[in-house]
DRENVEX-892244 format. One record per residue (C-alpha): residue in one letter; x, y, z. Coordinates in steps of 0.2 Angstrom, whole numbers. Layout:
N
<'A' <X Y Z>> ...
//
This chain:
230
<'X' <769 287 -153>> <'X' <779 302 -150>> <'X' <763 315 -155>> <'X' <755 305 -143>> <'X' <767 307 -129>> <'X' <766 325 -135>> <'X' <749 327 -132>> <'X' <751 320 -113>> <'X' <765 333 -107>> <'X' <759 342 -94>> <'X' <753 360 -96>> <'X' <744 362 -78>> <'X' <730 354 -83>> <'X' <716 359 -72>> <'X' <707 347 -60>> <'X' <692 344 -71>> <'X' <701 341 -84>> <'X' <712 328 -77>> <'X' <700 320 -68>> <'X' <687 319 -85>> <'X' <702 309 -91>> <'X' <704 299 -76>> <'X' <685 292 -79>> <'X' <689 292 -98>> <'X' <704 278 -91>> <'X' <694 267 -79>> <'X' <678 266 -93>> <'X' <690 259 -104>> <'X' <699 250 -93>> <'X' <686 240 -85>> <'X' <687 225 -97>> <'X' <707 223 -89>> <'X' <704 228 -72>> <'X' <704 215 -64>> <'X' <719 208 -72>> <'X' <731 217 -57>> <'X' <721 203 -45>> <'X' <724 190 -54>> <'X' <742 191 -60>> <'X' <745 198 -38>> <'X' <744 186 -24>> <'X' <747 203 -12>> <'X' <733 208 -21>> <'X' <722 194 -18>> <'X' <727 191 1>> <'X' <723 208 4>> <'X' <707 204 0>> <'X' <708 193 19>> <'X' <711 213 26>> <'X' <692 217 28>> <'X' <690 202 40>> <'X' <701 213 55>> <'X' <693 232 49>> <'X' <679 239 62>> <'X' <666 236 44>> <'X' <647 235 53>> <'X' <629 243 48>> <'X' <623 251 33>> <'X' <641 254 24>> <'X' <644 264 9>> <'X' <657 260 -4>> <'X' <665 273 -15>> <'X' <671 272 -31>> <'X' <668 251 -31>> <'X' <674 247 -46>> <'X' <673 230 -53>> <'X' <666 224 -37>> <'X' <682 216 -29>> <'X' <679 222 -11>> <'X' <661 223 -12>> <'X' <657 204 -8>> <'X' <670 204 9>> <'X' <658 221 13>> <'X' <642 212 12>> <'X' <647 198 20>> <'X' <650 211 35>> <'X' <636 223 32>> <'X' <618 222 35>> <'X' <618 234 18>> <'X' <630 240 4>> <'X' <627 254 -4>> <'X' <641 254 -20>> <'X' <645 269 -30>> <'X' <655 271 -43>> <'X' <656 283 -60>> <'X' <658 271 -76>> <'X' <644 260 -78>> <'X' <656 249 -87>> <'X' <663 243 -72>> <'X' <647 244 -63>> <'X' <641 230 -76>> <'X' <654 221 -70>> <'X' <651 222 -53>> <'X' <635 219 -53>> <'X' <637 202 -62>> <'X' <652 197 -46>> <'X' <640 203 -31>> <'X' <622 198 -31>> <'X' <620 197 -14>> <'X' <603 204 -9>> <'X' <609 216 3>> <'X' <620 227 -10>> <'X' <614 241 -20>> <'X' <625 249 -35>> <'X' <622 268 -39>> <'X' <631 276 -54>> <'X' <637 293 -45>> <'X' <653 302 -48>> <'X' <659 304 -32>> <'X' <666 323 -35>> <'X' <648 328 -36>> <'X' <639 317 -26>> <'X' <631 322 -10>> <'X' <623 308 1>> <'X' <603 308 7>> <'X' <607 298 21>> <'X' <621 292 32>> <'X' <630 276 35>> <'X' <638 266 50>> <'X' <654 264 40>> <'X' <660 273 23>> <'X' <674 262 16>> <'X' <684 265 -1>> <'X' <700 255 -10>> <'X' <713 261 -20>> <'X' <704 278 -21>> <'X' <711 291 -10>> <'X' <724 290 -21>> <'X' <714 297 -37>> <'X' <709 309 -27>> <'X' <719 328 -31>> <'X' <728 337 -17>> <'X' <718 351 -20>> <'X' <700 342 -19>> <'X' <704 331 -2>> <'X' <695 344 10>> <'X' <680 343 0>> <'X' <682 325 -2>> <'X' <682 321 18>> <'X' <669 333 19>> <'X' <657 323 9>> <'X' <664 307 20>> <'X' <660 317 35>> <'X' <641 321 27>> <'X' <641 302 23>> <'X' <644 296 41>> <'X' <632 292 56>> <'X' <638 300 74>> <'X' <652 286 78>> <'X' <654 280 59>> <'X' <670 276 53>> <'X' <679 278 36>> <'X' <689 266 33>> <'X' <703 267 15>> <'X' <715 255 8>> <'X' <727 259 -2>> <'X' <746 257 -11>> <'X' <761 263 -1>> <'X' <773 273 -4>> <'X' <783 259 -10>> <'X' <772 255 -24>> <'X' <777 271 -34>> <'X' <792 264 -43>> <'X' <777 256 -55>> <'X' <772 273 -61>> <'X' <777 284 -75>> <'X' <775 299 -67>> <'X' <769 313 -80>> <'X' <783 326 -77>> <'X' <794 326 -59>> <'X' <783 344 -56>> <'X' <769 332 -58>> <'X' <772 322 -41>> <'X' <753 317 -41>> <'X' <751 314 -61>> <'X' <754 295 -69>> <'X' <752 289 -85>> <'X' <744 273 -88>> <'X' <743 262 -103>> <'X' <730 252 -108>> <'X' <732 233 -120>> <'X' <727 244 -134>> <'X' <740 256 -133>> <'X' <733 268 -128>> <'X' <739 281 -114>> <'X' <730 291 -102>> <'X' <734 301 -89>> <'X' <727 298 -69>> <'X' <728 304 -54>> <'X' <738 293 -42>> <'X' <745 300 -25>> <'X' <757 289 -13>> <'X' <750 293 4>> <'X' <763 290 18>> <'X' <755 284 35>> <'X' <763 297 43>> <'X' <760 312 34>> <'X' <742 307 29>> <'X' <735 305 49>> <'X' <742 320 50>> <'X' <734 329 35>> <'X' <717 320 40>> <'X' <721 330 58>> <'X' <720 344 48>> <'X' <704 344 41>> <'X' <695 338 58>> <'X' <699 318 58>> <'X' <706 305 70>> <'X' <714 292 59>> <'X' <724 277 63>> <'X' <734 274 49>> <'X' <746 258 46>> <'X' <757 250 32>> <'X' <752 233 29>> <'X' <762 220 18>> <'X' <775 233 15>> <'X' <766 239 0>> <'X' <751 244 7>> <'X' <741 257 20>> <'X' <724 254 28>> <'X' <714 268 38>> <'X' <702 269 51>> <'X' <696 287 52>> <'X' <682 295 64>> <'X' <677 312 62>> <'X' <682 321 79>> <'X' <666 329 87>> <'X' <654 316 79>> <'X' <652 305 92>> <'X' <634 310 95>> 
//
């Protein structure tokens, strides 16, 4: 185990590289994602969270995962179109959701650009994969993604939820390393956005946001682009 820890220590890996890695992880981790749902009620209430969120229209999902949130979407949506970048858990998803109203797309969403725009653009447990250094580019392809008056909406863990990370190195504030059931260990992105700091980041780069703790352990956003009212 030790050359392996060896092999994790950070050296400034560059965002493509730790982000190749980040795929690598959920690819393999699709067969035990779902685990974290079913072994945490908070987890599964959240779920109940869509019900109150402005979710309407043609709605795109990014980075969908095994599917958990895609069925409360097409239960709100006249459409769902459900990206995500490992057709592992695609394959999964696509067994949960067979609602006829839901399309899944294998897209990495780093390099995806849309065709068309959506009433709503909604993503969980993913703003937190995403770098520091890549979230202007990433809003910017939410922006592209959104009809005049669309809203983004995100759900997330709180800041409290990062006593259950092993962060790489304490320089590495935005760098985890998870473990799979075989072992093995791979190193992610995961950033802790707190409510505060993150509306006034989204600010920054051109967004009105309303962003709340829910649960104590949790964040959920509602985000419209300012000057996109149409």
């Amino acid at each position: 185990m030790a050359g392996e820890d060896e092999a994790l220590v950070d050296h400034g890996l560059p965002d493509d590289a730790l982000l190749a890695e980040q795929q690598a992880y959920y690819r393999a981790r699709a067969p035990e994602y779902d685990q974290g749902y079913a072994e945490r009620e908070d987890l599964r209430n959240l779920l109940a969270v869509t019900d109150e969120l402005p979710i309407t229209g043609d709605v795109l999902e990014l980075a969908c995962g095994t599917g958990q949130w895609t069925a409360a979407l097409a239960a709100r949506a006249h459409s769902v179109t459900a990206l995500d970048a490992a057709a592992e858990t695609l394959d999964i998803a696509c067994a949960r959701v067979t609602s006829p109203n839901v399309l899944f797309t294998q897209a990495d969403v780093f390099t995806w650009h849309p065709s068309r725009r959506y009433d709503t653009v909604f993503f969980a447990f993913w703003l937190s994969h995403v770098p520091p250094s890549r979230l202007p580019a990433f809003w910017n392809t939410v922006r592209e993604a959104l009809a005049p008056q669309g809203k983004a909406i995100f759900i997330d863990e709180g800041p409290s939820e990062a006593w259950r990370e092993e962060f790489l190195a304490p320089q590495s504030a935005s760098t985890v390393v998870r473990q799979l059931d075989d072992g093995s260990r791979h190193r992610i992105v995961k950033v802790f956005h707190d409510p505060e700091t993150l509306t006034g980041d989204l600010a920054g780069l051109g967004w009105s946001a309303d962003v709340r703790l829910v649960g104590g352990s949790f964040i959920v956003g509602v985000a419209e682009a300012v000057g996109e009212r149409g």
